[in-house]
C-alpha positions in Angstrom: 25.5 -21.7 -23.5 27.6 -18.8 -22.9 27.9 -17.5 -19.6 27.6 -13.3 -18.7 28.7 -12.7 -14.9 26.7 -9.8 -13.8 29.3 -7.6 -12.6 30.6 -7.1 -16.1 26.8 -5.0 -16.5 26.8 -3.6 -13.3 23.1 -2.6 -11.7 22.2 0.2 -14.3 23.6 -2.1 -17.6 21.4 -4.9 -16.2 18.4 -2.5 -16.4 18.9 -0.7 -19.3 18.8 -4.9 -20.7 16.0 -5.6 -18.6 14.0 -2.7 -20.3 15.5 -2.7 -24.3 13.1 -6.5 -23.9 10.4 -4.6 -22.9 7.9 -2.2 -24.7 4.7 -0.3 -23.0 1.7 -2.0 -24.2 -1.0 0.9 -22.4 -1.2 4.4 -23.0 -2.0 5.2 -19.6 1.8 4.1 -19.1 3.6 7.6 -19.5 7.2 6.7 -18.2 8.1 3.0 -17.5 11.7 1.6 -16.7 14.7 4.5 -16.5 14.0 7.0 -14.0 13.2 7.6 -10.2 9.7 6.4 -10.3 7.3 5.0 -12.9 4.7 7.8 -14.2 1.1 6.3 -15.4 -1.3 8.4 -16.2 -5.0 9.0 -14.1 -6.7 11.5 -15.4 -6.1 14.8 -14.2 -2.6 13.9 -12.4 0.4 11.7 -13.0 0.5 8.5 -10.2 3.8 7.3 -9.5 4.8 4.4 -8.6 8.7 3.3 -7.3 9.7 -0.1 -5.4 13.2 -0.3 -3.3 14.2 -3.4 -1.4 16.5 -3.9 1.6 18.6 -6.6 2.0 20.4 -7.8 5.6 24.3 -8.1 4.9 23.9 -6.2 1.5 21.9 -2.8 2.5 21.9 -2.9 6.3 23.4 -4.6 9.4 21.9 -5.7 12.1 24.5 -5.2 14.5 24.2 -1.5 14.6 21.0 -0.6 12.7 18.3 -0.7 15.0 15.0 -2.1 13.4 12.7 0.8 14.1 15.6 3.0 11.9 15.2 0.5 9.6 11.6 0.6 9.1 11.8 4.8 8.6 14.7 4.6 6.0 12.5 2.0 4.0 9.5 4.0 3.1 11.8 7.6 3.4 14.5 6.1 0.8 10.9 5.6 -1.6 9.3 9.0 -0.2 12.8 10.0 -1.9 12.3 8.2 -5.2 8.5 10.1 -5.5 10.4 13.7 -4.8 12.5 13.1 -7.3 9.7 13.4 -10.1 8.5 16.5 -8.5 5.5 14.1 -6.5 4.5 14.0 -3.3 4.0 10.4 -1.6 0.6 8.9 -0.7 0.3 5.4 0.6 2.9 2.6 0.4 2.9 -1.3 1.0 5.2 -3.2 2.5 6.6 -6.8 2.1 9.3 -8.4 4.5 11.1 -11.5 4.5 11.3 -13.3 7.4 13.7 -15.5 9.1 13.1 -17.8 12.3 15.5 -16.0 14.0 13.3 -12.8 14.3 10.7 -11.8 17.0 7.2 -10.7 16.5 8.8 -8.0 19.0 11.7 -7.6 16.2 8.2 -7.2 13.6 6.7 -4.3 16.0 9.9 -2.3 16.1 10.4 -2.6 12.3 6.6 -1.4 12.2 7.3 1.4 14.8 9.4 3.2 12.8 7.4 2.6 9.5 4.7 4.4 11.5 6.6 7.0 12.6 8.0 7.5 8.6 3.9 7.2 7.8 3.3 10.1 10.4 6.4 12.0 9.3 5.5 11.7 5.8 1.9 11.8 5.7 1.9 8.5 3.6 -0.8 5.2 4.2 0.0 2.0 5.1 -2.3 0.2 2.4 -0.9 -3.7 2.0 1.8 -5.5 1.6 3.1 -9.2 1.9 5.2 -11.5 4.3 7.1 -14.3 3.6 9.6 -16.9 4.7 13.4 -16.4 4.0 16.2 -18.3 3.8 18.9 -15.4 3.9 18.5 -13.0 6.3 15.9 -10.4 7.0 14.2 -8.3 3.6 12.1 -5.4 3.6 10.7 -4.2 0.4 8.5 -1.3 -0.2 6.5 0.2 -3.3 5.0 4.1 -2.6 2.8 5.7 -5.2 2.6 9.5 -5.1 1.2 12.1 -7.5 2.4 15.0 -9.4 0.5 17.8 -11.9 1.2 17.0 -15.2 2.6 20.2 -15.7 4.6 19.8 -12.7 6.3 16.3 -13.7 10.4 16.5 -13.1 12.1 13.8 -15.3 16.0 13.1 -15.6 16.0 13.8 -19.2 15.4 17.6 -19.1 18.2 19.4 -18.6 19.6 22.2 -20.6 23.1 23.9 -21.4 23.1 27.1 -19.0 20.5 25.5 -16.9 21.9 25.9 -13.1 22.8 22.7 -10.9 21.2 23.0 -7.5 21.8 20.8 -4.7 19.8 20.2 -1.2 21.5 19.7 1.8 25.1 18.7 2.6 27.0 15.4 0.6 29.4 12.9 1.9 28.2 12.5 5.8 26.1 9.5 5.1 29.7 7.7 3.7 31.2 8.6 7.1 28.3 7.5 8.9 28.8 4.2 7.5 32.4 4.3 8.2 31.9 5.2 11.7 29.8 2.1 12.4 31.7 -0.2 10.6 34.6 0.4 13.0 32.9 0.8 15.9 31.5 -2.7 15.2 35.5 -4.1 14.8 35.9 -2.3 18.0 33.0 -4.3 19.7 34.5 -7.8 17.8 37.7 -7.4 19.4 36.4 -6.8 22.6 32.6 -6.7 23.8 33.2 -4.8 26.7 34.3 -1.9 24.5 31.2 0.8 24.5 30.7 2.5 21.0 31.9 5.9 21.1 29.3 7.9 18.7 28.6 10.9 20.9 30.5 13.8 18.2 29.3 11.3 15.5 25.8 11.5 15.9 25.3 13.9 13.1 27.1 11.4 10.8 25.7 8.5 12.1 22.2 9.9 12.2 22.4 10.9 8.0 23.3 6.1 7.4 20.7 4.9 9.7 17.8 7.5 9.3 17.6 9.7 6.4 14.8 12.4 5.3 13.7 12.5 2.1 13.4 16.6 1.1 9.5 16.4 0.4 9.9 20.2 2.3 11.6 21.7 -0.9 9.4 20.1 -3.7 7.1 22.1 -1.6 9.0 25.5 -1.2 9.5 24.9 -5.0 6.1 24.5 -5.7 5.1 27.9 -3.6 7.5 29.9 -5.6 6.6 28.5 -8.5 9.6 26.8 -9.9 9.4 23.5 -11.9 13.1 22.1 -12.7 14.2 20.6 -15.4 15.4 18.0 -14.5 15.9 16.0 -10.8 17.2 12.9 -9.1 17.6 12.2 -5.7 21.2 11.0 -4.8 21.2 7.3 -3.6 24.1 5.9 -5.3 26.2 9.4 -5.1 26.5 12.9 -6.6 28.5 11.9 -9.1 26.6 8.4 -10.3 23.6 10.5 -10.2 24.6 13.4 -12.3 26.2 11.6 -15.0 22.2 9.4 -15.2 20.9 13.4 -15.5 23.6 14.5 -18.2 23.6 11.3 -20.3 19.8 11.0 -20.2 19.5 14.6 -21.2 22.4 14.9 -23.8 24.5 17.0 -22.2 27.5 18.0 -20.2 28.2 19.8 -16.9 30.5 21.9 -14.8 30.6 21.2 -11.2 32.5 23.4 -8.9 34.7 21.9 -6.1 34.3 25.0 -3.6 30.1 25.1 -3.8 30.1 21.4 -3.0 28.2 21.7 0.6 30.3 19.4 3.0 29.6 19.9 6.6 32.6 20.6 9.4 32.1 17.0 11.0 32.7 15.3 7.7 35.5 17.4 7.2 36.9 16.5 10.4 35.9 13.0 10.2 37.9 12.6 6.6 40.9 13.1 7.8 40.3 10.7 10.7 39.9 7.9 7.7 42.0 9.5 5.5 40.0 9.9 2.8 38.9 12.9 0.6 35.7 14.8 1.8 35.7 15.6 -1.9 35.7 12.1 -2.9 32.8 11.2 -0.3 30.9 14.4 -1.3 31.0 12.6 -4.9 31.1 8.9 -4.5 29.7 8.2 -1.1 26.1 7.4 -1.9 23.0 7.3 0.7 22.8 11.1 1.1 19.1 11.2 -0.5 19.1 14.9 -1.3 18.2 15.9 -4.3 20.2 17.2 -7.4 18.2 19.0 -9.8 18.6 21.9 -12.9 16.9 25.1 -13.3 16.8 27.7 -16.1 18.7 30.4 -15.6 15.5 32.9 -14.9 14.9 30.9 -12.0 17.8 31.6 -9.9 16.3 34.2 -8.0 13.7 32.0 -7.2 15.8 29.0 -5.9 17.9 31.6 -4.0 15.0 32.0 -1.5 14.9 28.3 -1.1 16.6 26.9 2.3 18.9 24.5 1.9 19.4 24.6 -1.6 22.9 25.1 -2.9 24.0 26.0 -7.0 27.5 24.0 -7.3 27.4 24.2 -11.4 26.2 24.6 -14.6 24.8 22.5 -17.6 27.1 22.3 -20.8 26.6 21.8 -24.6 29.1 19.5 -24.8 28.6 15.8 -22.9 32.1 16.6 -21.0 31.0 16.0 -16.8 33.9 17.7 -15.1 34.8 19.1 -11.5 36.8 22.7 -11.4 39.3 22.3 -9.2 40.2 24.7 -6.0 43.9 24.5 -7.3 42.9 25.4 -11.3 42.1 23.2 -14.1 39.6 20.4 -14.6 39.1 16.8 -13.6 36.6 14.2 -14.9 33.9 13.1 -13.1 33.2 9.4 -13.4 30.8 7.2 -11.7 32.5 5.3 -8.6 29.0 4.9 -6.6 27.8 2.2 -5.2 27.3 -0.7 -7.2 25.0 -3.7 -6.1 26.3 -6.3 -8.1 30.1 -5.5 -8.0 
């Protein structure tokens, strides 16, 4: 029998051939597989309903992720998923995989900041599961949420001329990362070494405990503007505009001087000698959200904090960055890829 490695799909071929197997059998099933969150339909509102699982040595390491972090980035990275479709995010459960090497004291830390995320968010702990497991530590959590049905924000709805709005600031979650990583080297070679994260904190802060930006589906909602399209950037700006612009048919212009990169991840590029354009694009983990309005609406999302226009929609499919120095590049997905 022939044999397919998985990392000649990559994550997003292996769902699109998960899903092309797969039709909706219930009519109450509005949006299945393909976009931030499933949407079923309950009457007067849309419930969704979005699952993301964490893995120890693939999404997070012990060795500098403290467990009660942990436990807020699991249900915020889903509180995430049910912004992105416009939704705010109700209960959640929670299942966790267990090796004998962790405490029931290690289990009320993880909980601690679950709580706290609960609190922060205004979400409910309903359920959940716990098992044994065999490779390392697993958390998994599935949030519903609701949304009008005249409020519902797919992928799909861009249009040319529609603006590209972004929340927040790109690239210091990347950094963050980096940070850690060689602070932990640091600690390897010599244990006695103390991590120095004091001007990092920032950076460090955006890896280990991000917010989903449930405060601007609620600005837009009091101004009353409905994107056209939205995704909240886990795998990085540029993986998650190309999902927006192939899922929608169309192209866009982003611009390399609106891209919002704060002073520390400047700073901190050049320490690694990397781009802060590159990280702003590529990195991954930032969790704002990137979303399109109709042109009438700019006023509006100029009143919004932390909102940010870096481009435009296009007719044609071409995804391109104008460059400070003139001319064009292509914007490609380099994200994160879990099975690479």
């Amino acid at each position: 029998m022939e044999r397919t490695e998985l990392n000649t799909l990559g994550e997003f071929g292996l769902i699109d051939r998960i899903k092309s197997k797969f039709t909706n059998q219930n009519a109450e099933t509005i949006k299945g597989i393909g976009d931030d969150a499933a949407v079923i339909d309950v009457g007067d509102k849309y419930m969704l309903v979005t699952t993301d699982i964490l893995f120890e040595g693939i999404h997070f390491d012990l060795s500098y992720t403290p467990l009660r972090h942990l436990g807020y980035k699991a249900v915020a990275v889903n509180v995430s998923d049910i912004a992105a479709m416009n939704g705010i995010a109700k209960q959640i459960t929670v299942t966790i995989g267990l090796s004998n090497r962790i405490s029931v004291e290690a289990i009320d830390e993880l909980y601690e900041g679950i709580k706290f995320a609960c609190e922060s968010y205004n979400v409910d702990l309903i359920g959940g599961d716990t098992s044994a497991s065999a490779s390392g530590f697993v958390v998994s959590i599935t949030a519903t949420g609701f949304v009008d049905k005249d409020k519902i924000v797919y992928r799909n709805g861009a249009k040319p001329n529609d603006i590209l709005c972004v929340t927040g600031d790109l690239g210091a979650a990347y950094f963050g990362l980096q940070v850690l990583e060689r602070e932990k080297q640091v600690y390897l070679a010599n244990p006695s070494m103390q991590p120095e994260l004091t001007e990092k904190e920032y950076l460090v802060g955006k890896i280990l405990k991000p917010e989903a930006r449930t405060d601007i589906i609620h600005e837009l909602n009091e101004l009353g503007v409905v994107p056209s399209s939205m995704i909240d950037i886990s795998d990085g700006l540029a993986s998650d505009l190309l999902h927006i612009c192939t899922q929608s048919g169309v192209g866009a212009m982003v611009f390399e001087d609106k891209l919002p990169i704060e002073d520390i991840t400047m700073l901190t590029a050049t320490e690694f000698n990397v781009s802060p354009i590159t990280a702003a694009l590529n990195g991954g983990e930032d969790y704002q959200l990137l979303f399109t309005v109709k042109q009438s609406d700019f006023d509006k999302i100029q009143k919004v904090s932390d909102v940010l226009p870096i481009g435009y929609m296009t007719q044609d499919t071409a995804v391109q960055l104008a460059l400070n120095s003139g001319g064009t590049a292509a914007i490609k997905a380099q994200g994160w890829n879990h099975l690479r």
